[in-house]
C-alpha positions in Angstrom: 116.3 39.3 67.5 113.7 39.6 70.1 112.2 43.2 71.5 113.2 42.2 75.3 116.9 41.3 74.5 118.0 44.6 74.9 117.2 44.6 78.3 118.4 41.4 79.3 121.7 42.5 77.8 121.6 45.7 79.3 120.2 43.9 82.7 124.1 41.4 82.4 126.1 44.4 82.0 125.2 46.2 84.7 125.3 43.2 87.3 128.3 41.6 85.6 128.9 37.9 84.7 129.6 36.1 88.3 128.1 32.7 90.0 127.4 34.2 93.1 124.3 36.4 90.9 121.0 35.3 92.4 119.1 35.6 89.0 116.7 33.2 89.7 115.2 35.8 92.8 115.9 38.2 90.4 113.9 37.3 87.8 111.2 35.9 89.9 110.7 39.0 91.7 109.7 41.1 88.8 107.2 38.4 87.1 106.8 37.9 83.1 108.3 41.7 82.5 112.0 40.1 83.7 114.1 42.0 82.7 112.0 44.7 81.2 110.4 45.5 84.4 113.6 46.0 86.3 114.6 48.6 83.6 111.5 50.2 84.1 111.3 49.7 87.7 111.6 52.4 89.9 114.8 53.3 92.5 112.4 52.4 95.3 110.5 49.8 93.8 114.3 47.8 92.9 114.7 48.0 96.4 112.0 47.0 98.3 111.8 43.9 95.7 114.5 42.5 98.2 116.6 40.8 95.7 119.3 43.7 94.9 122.3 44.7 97.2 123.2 48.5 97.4 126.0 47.8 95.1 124.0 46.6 92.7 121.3 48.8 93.4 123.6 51.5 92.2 125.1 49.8 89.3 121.8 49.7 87.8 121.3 53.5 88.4 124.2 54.1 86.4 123.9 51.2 83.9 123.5 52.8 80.1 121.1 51.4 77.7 123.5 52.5 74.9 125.8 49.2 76.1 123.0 47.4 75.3 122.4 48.7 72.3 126.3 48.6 70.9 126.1 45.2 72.0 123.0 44.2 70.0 124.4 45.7 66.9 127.6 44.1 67.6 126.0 40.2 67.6 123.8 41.3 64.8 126.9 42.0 62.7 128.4 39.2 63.8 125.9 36.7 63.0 125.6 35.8 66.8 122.2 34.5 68.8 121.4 36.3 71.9 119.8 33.5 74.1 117.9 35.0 77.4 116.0 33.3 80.0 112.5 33.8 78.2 113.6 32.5 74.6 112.9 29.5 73.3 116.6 29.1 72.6 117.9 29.2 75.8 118.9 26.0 77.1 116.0 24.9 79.0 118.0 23.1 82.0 119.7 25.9 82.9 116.6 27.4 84.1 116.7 25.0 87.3 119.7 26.5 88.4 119.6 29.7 90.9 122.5 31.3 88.8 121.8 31.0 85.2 123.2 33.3 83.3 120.9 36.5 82.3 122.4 36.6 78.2 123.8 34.2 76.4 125.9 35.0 73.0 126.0 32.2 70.1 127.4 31.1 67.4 125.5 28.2 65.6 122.0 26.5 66.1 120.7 25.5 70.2 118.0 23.8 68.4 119.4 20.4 68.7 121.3 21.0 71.3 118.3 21.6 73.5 116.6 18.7 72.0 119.1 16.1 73.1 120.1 14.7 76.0 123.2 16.5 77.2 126.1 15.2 78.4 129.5 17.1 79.4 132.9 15.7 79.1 136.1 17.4 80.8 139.1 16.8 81.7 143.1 18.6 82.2 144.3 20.4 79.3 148.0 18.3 80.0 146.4 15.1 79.2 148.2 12.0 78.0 147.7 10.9 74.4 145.8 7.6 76.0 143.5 9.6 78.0 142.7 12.0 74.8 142.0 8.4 72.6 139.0 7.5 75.4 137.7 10.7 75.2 137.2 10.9 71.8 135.7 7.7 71.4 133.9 7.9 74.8 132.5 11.0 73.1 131.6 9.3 69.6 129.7 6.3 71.6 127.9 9.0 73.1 126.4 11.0 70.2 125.8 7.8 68.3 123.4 6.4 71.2 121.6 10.0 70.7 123.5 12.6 73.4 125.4 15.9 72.5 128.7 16.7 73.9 129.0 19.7 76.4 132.5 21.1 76.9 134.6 24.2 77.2 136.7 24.0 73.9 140.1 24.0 76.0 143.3 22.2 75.1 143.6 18.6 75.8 140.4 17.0 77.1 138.0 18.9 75.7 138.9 19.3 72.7 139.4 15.4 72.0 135.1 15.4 73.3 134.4 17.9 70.5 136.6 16.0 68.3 135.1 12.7 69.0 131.6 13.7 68.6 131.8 15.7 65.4 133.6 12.4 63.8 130.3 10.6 64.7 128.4 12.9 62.8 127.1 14.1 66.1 126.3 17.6 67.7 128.3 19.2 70.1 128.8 22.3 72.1 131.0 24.9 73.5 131.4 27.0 76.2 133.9 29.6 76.5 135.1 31.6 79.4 135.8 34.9 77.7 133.8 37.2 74.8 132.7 36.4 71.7 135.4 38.8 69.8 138.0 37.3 71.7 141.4 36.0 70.6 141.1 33.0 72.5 143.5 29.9 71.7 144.0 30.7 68.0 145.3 26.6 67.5 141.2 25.7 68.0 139.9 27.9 65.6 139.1 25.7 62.9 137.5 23.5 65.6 135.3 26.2 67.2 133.8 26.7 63.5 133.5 23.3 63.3 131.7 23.1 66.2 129.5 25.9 65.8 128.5 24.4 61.9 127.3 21.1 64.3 126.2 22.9 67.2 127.1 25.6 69.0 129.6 27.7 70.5 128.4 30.1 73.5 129.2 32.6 75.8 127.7 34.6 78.5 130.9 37.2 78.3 130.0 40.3 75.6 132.9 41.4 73.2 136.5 40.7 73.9 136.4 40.4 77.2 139.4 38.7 77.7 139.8 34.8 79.1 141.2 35.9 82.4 141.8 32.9 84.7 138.4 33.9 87.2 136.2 33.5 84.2 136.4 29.5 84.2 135.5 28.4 87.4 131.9 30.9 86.6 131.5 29.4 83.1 131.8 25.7 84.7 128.4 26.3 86.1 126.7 26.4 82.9 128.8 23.5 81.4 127.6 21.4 84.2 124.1 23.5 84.2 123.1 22.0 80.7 124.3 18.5 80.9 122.1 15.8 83.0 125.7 14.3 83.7 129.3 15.6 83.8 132.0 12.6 82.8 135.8 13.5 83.7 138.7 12.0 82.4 141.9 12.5 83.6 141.9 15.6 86.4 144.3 16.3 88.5 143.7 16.6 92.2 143.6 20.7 91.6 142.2 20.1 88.6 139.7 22.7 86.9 137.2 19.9 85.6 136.7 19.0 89.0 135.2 22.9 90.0 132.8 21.7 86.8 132.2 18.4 89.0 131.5 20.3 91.8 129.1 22.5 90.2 127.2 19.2 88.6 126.8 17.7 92.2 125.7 21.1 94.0 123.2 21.2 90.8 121.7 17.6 91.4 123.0 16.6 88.2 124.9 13.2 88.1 128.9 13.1 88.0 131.1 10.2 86.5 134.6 10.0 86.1 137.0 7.3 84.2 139.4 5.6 86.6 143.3 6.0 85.7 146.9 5.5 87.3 146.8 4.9 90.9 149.4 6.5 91.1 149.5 8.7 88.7 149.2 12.3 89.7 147.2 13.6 87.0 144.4 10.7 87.6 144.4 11.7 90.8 141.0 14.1 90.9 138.9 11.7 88.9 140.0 8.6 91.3 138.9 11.1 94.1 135.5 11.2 92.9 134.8 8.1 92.2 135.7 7.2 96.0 133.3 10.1 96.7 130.6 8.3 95.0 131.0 9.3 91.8 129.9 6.5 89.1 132.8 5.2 87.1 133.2 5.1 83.3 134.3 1.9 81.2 132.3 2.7 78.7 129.4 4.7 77.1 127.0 2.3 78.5 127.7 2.8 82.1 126.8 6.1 81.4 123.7 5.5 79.3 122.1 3.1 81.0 121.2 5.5 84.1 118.9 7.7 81.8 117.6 4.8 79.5 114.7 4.6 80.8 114.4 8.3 82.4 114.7 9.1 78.4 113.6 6.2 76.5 112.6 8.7 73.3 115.8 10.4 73.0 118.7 7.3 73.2 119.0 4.2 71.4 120.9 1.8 73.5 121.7 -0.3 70.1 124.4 2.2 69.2 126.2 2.2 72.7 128.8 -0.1 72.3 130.2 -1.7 76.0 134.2 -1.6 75.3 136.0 1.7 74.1 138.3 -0.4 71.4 137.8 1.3 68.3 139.1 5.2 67.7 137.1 7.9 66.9 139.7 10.2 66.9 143.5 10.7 65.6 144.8 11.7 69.3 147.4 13.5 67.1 144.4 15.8 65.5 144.0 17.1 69.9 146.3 20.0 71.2 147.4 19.3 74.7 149.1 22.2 76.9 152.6 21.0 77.6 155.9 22.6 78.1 157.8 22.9 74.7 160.3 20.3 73.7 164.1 21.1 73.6 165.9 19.7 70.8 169.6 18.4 71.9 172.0 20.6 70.7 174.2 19.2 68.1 176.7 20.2 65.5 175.8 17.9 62.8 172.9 19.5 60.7 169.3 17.8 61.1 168.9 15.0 58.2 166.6 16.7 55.3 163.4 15.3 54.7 163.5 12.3 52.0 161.0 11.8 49.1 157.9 9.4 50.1 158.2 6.4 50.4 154.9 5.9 48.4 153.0 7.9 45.7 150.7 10.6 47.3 147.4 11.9 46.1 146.9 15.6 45.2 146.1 16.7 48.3 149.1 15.2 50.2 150.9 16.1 47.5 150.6 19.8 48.1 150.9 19.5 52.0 154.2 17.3 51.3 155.4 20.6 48.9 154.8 23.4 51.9 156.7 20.8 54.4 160.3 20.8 52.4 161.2 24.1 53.5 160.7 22.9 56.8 158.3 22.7 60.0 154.7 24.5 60.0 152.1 25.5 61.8 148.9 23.6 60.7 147.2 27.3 60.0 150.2 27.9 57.6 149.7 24.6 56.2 146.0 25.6 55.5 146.8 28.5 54.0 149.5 27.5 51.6 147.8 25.2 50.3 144.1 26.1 50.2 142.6 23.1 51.1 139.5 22.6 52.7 139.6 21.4 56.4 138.2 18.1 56.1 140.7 17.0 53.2 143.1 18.6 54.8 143.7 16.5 58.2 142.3 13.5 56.4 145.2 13.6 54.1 147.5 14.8 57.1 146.5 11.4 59.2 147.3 9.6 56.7 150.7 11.1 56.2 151.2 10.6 59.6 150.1 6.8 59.8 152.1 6.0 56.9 155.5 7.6 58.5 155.8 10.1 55.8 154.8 13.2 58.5 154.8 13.8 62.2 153.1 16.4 64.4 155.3 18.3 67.0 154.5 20.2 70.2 152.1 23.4 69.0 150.4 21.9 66.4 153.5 22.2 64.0 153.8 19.4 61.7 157.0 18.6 59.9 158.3 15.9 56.9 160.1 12.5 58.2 163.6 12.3 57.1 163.8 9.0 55.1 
């Protein structure tokens, strides 16, 4: 952990997380000390630098170094990178934006990250199983022809991105809008450790801070801040991923967006850009082939396929945020779950024994039966593809009567 983190740290607590923060003024007008000098900087000399409000100037009059520290000791305990502004981890185009972030917290390796061309994929959190399927695989294309994945790790959308590109063997990274400590969307946290064993996972909120609704809209900025290029599939007209949009455009960074139902409401945002000008997306090519020759060392066009036919993902294997299902009341007990209808394999075997006494939550699955996470939804799919399970709304998984 670099000497100067501590006052980066210190420098974010005291001026809060928010996209209006001018931190590019703010860091310019104190030179290579950054945040160090405005720690050390007089009361007079913070204010005649000209970059500082009288709010803030008295936040940082009363801002405690001890934070800092507790923070620091925190992410060291947790195994956590700080990324600031002058490391060589920090993700080097977020630098062009005025509002960059002054901390970042992560868990996982930025070295490949930063070395790759970035792209971001978002999209609703309601999205439809079809819309999930060309994600993924949109996503795989992607990391095959050379890019990493940038998205937020929410239901729906972006998890079938992450998905998609850690199936190709690819690296990928998320971006969360609440702290490190957390207890954010428990039914992704086998992903987010995937992600963060093939990438990263980062944050520029310290601690719990919780994942209150205002903290999205700021952490789109750095989504669309790291990517050259921000892809949406299916967003609403009011939809978040089109804030993230936003952000891309007011960046200079190139937006893209997959066509969908005319008249289908939740398509609605995406068609919307695309009339604005926004490129659209048929496949992984007509994304590629604006930076092929902007990038020529970092993609290899030979990977890109130009149709999204195969699947790189089980959409089933993707969490989307819907209303739960009601079951029609009936007076006739539900039919029991049958035996197989072929011979399974150990590992099936012992998922197939925790399913008799009825529905579970894949984390409960996991735990009964001790399997490791990749055997464990390979031998789930397969269950699933040969009719012997089914997944229900929240991730619970049940046995097919027979």
């Amino acid at each position: 952990m670099r000497s100067d983190d501590l006052y980066w740290v210190w420098l974010q607590l005291a001026l809060g997380v928010s996209s209006s923060l001018r931190t590019q003024e703010i860091v310019d007008a104190f030179g290579e000390e950054g945040a160090r000098g405005v720690y050390h900087a007089s009361e007079f000399e913070r204010r005649v630098a000209g970059v500082f409000t009288n709010l803030q100037l008295k936040k940082l009059q009363e801002a405690n170094l001890r934070q800092a520290e507790n923070v620091l000791e925190e992410c060291e305990r947790l195994g956590l990178h700080i990324l600031t502004p002058r490391g060589q981890e920090y993700p080097p185009r977020l630098l062009e934006i005025p509002n960059y972030p002054l901390a970042l917290y992560a868990h996982g390796d930025m070295g490949e990250i930063n070395q790759r061309l970035c792209l971001s994929i978002v999209g609703t959190r309601r999205a439809d199983r079809k819309s999930v399927d060309i994600a993924g695989r949109l996503s795989a294309d992607l990391v095959r022809a050379g890019c990493a994945i940038i998205s937020g790790c929410a239901l729906g959308i972006d998890s079938a991105a992450h998905w998609g590109a850690l199936h190709a063997g690819g690296r990928t990274l998320a971006v969360l809008g609440c702290g490190y400590a957390a207890d954010y969307l428990p039914e992704n946290t086998a992903l987010r450790e995937k992600i963060a064993q093939n990438g990263a996972v980062i944050t520029e909120y310290a601690g719990a801070a919780a994942p209150m609704a205002r903290n999205f809209p700021i952490r789109n900025r750095i989504i669309s801040g790291i990517s050259v290029g921000t892809i949406v599939v299916e967003a609403g007209e009011r939809s978040g991923s089109l804030i993230t949009a936003t952000c891309a455009a007011e960046q200079g960074r190139d937006v893209f967006a997959v066509p969908g139902d005319a008249f289908g409401s939740t398509y609605t945002g995406g068609n919307k850009l695309i009339r604005e000008g926004a490129k659209p997306v048929f496949s992984a090519v007509d994304v590629l082939e604006e930076y092929e020759m902007i990038y020529p060392g970092l993609l290899n066009m030979r990977r890109a396929r130009r149709d999204l036919e195969r699947a790189a993902i089980a959409p089933e294997r993707v969490v989307v945020q819907s209303a739960p299902k009601r079951r029609a009341a009936s007076a006739a007990a539900p039919p029991a779950p049958g035996k197989p209808t072929r011979p399974l394999n150990e590992a099936e075997e012992k998922i197939a024994r925790a399913l008799r006494a009825g529905p579970l939550h894949i984390d409960a699955i996991a735990k009964q039966t001790g399997l490791p996470f990749g055997a464990l939804f390979a031998a789930l799919t397969t269950l699933e593809i040969d009719g012997i399970a089914a997944q229900m709304p929240g991730k619970l998984y049940e046995l097919k009567p027979t």
